[in-house]
LUMLUMGU-484762 format. One record per residue (C-alpha): residue number from 1; residue in three letters; x, y, z. Coordinates in steps of 0.2 Angstrom, whole numbers, padded with zeros to 4 digits. Layout:
BEGIN
+------+------+-------+-------+-------+
| resi | resn |    c1 |    c2 |    c3 |
+------+------+-------+-------+-------+
|  NUM |  ALA |     X |     Y |     Z |
...
+------+------+-------+-------+-------+
% end
This chain:
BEGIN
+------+------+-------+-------+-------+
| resi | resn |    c1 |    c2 |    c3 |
+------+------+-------+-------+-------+
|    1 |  UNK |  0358 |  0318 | -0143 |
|    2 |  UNK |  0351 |  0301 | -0137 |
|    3 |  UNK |  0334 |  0300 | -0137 |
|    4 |  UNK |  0322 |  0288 | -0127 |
|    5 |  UNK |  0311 |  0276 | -0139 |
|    6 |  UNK |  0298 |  0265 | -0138 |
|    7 |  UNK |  0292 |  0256 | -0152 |
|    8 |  UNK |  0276 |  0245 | -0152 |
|    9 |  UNK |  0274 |  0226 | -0154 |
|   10 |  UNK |  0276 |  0224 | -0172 |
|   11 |  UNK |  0293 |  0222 | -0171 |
|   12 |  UNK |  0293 |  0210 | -0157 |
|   13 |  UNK |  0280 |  0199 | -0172 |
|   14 |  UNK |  0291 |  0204 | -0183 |
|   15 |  UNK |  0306 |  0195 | -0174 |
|   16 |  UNK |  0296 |  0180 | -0169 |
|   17 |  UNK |  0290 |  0180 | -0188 |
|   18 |  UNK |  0305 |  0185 | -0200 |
|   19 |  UNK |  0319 |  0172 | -0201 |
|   20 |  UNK |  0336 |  0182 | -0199 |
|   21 |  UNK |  0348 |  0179 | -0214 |
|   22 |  UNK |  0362 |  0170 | -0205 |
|   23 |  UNK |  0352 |  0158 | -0190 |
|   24 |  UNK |  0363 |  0146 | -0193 |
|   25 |  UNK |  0377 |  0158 | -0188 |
|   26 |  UNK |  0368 |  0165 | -0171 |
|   27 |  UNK |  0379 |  0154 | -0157 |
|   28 |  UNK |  0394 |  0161 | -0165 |
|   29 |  UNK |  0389 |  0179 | -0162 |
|   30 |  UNK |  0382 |  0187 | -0148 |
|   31 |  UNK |  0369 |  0201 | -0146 |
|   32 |  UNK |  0382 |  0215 | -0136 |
|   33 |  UNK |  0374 |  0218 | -0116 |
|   34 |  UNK |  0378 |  0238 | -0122 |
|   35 |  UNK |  0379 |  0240 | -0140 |
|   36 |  UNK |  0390 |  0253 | -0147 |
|   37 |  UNK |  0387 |  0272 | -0158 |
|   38 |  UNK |  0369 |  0270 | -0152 |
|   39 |  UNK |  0364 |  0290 | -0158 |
|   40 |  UNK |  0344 |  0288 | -0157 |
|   41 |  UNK |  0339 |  0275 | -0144 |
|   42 |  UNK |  0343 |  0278 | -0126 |
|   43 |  UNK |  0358 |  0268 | -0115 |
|   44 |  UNK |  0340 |  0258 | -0108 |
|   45 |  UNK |  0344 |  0248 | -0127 |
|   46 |  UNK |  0353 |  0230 | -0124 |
|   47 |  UNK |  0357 |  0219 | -0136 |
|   48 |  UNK |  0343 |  0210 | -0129 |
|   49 |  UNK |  0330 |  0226 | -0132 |
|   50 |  UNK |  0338 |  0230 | -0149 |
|   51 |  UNK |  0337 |  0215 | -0157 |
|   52 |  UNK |  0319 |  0212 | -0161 |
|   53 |  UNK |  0319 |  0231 | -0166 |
|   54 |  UNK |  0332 |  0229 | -0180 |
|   55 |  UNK |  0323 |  0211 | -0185 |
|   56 |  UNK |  0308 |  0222 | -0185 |
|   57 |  UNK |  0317 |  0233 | -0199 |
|   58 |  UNK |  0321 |  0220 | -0210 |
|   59 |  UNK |  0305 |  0215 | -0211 |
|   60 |  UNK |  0295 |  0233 | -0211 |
|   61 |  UNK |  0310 |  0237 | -0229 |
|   62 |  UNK |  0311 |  0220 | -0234 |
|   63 |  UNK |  0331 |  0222 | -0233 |
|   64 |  UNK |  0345 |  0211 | -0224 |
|   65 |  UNK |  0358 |  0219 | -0210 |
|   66 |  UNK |  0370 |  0225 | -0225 |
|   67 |  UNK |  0358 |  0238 | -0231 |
|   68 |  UNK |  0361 |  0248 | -0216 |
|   69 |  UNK |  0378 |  0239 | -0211 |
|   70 |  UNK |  0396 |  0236 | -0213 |
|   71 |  UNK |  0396 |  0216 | -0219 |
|   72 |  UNK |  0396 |  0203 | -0233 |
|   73 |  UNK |  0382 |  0194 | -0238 |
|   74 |  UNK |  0385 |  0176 | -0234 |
|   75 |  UNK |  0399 |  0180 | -0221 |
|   76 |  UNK |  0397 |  0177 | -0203 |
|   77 |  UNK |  0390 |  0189 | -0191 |
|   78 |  UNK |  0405 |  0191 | -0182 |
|   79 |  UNK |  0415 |  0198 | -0197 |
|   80 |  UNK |  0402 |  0214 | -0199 |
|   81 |  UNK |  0407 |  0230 | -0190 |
|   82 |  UNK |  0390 |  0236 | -0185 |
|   83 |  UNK |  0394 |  0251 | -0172 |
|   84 |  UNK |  0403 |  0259 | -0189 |
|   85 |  UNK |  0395 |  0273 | -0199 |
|   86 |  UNK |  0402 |  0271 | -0216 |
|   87 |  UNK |  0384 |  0267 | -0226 |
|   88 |  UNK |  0374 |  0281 | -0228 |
|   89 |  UNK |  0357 |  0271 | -0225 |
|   90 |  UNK |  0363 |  0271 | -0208 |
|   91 |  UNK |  0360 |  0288 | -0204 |
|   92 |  UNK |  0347 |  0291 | -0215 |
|   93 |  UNK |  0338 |  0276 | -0205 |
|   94 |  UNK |  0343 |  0287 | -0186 |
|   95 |  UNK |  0333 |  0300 | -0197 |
|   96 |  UNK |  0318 |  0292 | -0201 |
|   97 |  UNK |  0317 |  0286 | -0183 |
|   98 |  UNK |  0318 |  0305 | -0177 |
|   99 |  UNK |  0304 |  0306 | -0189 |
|  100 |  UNK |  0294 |  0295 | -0184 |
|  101 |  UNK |  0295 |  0302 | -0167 |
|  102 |  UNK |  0292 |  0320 | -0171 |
|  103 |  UNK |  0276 |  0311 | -0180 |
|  104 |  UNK |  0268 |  0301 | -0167 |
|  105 |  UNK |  0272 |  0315 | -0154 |
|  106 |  UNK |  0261 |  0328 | -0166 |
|  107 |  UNK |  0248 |  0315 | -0168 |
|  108 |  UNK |  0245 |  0314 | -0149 |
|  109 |  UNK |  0238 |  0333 | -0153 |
|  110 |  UNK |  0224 |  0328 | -0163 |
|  111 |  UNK |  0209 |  0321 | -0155 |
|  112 |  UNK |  0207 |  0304 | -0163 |
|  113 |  UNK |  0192 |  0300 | -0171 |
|  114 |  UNK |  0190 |  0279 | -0164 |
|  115 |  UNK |  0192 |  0273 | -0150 |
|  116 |  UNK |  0211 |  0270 | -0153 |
|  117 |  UNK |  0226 |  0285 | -0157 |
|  118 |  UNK |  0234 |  0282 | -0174 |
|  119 |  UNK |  0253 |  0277 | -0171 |
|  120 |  UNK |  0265 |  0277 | -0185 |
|  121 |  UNK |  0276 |  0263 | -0187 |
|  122 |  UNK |  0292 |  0260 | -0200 |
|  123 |  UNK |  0279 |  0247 | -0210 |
|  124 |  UNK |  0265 |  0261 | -0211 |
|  125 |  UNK |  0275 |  0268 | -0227 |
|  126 |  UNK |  0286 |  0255 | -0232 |
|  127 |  UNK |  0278 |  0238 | -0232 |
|  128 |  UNK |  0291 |  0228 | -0235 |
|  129 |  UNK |  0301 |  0240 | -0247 |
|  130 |  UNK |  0317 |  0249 | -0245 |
|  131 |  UNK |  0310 |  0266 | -0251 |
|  132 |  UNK |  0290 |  0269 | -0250 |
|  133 |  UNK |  0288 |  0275 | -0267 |
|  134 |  UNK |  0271 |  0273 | -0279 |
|  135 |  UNK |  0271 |  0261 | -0294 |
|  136 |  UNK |  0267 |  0276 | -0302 |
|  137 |  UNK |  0284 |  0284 | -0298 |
|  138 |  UNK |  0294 |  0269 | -0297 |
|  139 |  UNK |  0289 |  0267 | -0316 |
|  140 |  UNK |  0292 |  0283 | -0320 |
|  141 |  UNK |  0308 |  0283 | -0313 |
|  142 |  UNK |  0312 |  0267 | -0323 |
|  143 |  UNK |  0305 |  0276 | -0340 |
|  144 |  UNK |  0317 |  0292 | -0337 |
|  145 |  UNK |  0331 |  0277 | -0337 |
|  146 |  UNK |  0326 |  0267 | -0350 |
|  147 |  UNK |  0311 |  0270 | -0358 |
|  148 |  UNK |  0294 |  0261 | -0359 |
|  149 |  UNK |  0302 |  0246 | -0359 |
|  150 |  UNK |  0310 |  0248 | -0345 |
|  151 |  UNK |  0293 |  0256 | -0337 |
|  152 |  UNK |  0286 |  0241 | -0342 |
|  153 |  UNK |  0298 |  0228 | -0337 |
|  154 |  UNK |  0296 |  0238 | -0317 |
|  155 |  UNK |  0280 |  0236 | -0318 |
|  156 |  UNK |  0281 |  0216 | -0321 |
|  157 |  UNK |  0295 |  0216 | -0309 |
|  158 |  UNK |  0284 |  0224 | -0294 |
|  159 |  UNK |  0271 |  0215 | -0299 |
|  160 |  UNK |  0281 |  0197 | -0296 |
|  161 |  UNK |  0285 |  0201 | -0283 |
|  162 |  UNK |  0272 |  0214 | -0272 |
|  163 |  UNK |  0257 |  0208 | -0279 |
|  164 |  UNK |  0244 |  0204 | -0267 |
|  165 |  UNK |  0253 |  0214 | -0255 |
|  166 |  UNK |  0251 |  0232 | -0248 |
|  167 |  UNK |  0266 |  0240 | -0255 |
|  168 |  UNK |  0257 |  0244 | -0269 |
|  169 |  UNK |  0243 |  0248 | -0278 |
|  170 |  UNK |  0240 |  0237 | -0293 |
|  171 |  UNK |  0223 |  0242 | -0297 |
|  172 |  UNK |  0220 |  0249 | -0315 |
|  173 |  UNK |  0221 |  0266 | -0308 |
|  174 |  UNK |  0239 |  0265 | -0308 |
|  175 |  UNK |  0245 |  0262 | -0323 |
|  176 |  UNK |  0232 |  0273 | -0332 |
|  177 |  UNK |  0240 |  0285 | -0322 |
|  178 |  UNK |  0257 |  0283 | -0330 |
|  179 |  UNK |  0247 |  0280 | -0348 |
|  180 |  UNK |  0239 |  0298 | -0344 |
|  181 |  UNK |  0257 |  0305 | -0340 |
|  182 |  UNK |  0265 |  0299 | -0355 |
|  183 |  UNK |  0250 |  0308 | -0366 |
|  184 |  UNK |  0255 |  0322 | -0356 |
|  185 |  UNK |  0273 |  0322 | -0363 |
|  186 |  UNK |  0265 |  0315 | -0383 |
|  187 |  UNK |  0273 |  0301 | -0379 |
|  188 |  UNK |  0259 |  0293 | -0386 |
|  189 |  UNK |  0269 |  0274 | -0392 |
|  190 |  UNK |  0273 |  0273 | -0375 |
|  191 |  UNK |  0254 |  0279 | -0368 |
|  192 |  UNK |  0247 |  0266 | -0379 |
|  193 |  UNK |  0258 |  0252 | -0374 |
|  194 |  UNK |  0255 |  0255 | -0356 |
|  195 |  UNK |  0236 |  0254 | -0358 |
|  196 |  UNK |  0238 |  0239 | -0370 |
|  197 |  UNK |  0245 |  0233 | -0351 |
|  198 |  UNK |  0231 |  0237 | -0341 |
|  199 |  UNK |  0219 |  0229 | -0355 |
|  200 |  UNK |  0229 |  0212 | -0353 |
|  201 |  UNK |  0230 |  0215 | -0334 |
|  202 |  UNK |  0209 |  0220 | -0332 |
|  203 |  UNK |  0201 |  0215 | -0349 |
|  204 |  UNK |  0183 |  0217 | -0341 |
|  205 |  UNK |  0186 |  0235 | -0337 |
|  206 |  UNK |  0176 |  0245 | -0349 |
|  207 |  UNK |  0189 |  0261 | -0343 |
|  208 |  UNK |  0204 |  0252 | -0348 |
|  209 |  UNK |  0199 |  0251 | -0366 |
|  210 |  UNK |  0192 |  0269 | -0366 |
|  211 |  UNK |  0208 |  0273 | -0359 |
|  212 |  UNK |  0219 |  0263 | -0375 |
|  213 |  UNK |  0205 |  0272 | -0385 |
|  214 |  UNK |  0209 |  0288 | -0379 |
|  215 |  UNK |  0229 |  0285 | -0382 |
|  216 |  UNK |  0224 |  0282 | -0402 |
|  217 |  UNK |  0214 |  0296 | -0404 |
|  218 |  UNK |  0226 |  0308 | -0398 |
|  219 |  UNK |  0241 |  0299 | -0409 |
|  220 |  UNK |  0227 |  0301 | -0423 |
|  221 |  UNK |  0225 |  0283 | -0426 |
|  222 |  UNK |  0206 |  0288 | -0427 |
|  223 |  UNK |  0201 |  0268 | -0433 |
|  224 |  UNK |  0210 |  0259 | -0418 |
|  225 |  UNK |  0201 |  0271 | -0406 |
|  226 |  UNK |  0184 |  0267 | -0413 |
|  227 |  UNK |  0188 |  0248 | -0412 |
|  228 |  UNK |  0193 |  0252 | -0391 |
|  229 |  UNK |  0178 |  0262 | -0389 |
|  230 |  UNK |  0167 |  0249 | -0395 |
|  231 |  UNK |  0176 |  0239 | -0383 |
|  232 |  UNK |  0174 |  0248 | -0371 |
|  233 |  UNK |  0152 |  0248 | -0373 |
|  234 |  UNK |  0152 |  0231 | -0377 |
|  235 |  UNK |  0158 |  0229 | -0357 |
|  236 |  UNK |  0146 |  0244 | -0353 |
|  237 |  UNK |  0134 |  0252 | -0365 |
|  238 |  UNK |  0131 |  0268 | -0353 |
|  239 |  UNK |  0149 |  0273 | -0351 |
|  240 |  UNK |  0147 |  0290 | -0357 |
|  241 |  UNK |  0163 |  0294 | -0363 |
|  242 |  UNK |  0167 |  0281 | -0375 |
|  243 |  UNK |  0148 |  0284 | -0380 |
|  244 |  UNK |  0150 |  0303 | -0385 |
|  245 |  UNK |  0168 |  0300 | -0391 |
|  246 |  UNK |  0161 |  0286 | -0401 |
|  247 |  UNK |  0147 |  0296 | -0407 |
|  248 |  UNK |  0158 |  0311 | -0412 |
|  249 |  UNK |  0170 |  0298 | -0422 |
|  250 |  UNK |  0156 |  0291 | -0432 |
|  251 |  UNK |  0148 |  0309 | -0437 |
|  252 |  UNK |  0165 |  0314 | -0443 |
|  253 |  UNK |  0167 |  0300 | -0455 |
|  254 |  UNK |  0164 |  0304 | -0476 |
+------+------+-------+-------+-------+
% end
């Protein structure tokens, strides 16, 4: 069933903004007056109204027409087969759009509480990524693959290229969550190496070397987490868990 669709301005920026990957090659194809296999947007989409809508999709995943289409990178435009359903990103794009409708059209039930009605766009969740997954999971999926160092080597990966960016959260709070995880599992090598990260990423966090601390402790490396607590109070003196844990280490000892 086609269904009408109206999408905000953002992917009319978006078009004025995001250089399309074969400019050079725009006088040799042409936008269709009525584009074919259209299953979510109405007949009202041209070529002319559809264009800055999938330039706006490039930019909200941060992907290039062959993610969704038929096509070679590097070829021209007029070699692709765009009305043809082979890739499954296709439909699983027509899905999300039906998505996002159903969204925006229960969100028009709730009273809003500014003076604007929330919308959702594509870019809400993605910003600029193909799939809008957490660094927490997307280094979780890595360390199921490949182990920490392949955790590790996402992380540096992400963080090359997102950071500074809202697609994710590089704050210390993210990858004490993976270090926490990995505890979880007594996978405490790994633990320990992810919060030896965060130290080197936020050495004036007093949390991050209570965190390495606490990954010690529970491998029963009792000398090294004595060491990171005091790190941890050298950077704040009141922080009260390396403080009792500290405490409890030294009242232990012979």
């Amino acid at each position: 069933m086609k269904t009408s669709f109206r999408l905000g301005p953002w992917v009319l920026a978006a078009a004025a903004s995001c250089s399309l990957p074969l400019a050079a090659q725009q006088d040799e194809w042409k936008w269709p007056d009525q584009p074919k296999n259209l299953k979510v947007f109405g007949p009202e989409f041209t070529g002319k109204r559809l264009q800055p809508v999938m330039t706006g999709f490039t930019r909200a995943l941060g992907v290039r027409c062959t993610y969704c289409h038929v096509g070679e990178e590097g070829k021209p435009l007029t070699t692709y087969d765009f009305a043809s359903d082979e890739k499954p990103n296709k439909d699983r794009a027509r899905e999300m759009l039906r998505m996002l409708k159903d969204i925006n059209e229960h969100l028009k039930k709730i009273t809003p509480s500014g003076e604007k009605r929330v919308n959702m766009w594509c870019h809400t969740c993605h910003q600029g990524r193909p799939k809008p997954t957490t660094l927490e999971e997307e280094m979780s999926e890595a360390y199921g693959r490949g182990g920490i160092s392949a955790a590790l080597a996402r992380y540096k990966e992400l963080r090359e290229k997102f950071y500074g960016r809202a697609g994710y959260d590089f704050s210390e709070r993210s990858l004490n969550g993976i270090g926490y995880e990995l505890l979880g599992k007594k996978d405490y090598d790994s633990a320990i190496a992810v919060f030896k990260e965060n130290t080197a990423q936020f050495p004036r966090s007093a949390n991050t070397w209570d965190s390495l601390a606490e990954g010690y402790l529970a491998a029963g490396n009792k000398t090294e987490a004595a060491a990171n607590y005091r790190k941890a109070l050298a950077i704040d003196p009141k922080f009260s868990n390396s403080l009792e844990k500290l405490k409890q280490l030294e009242e232990k000892q012979p």
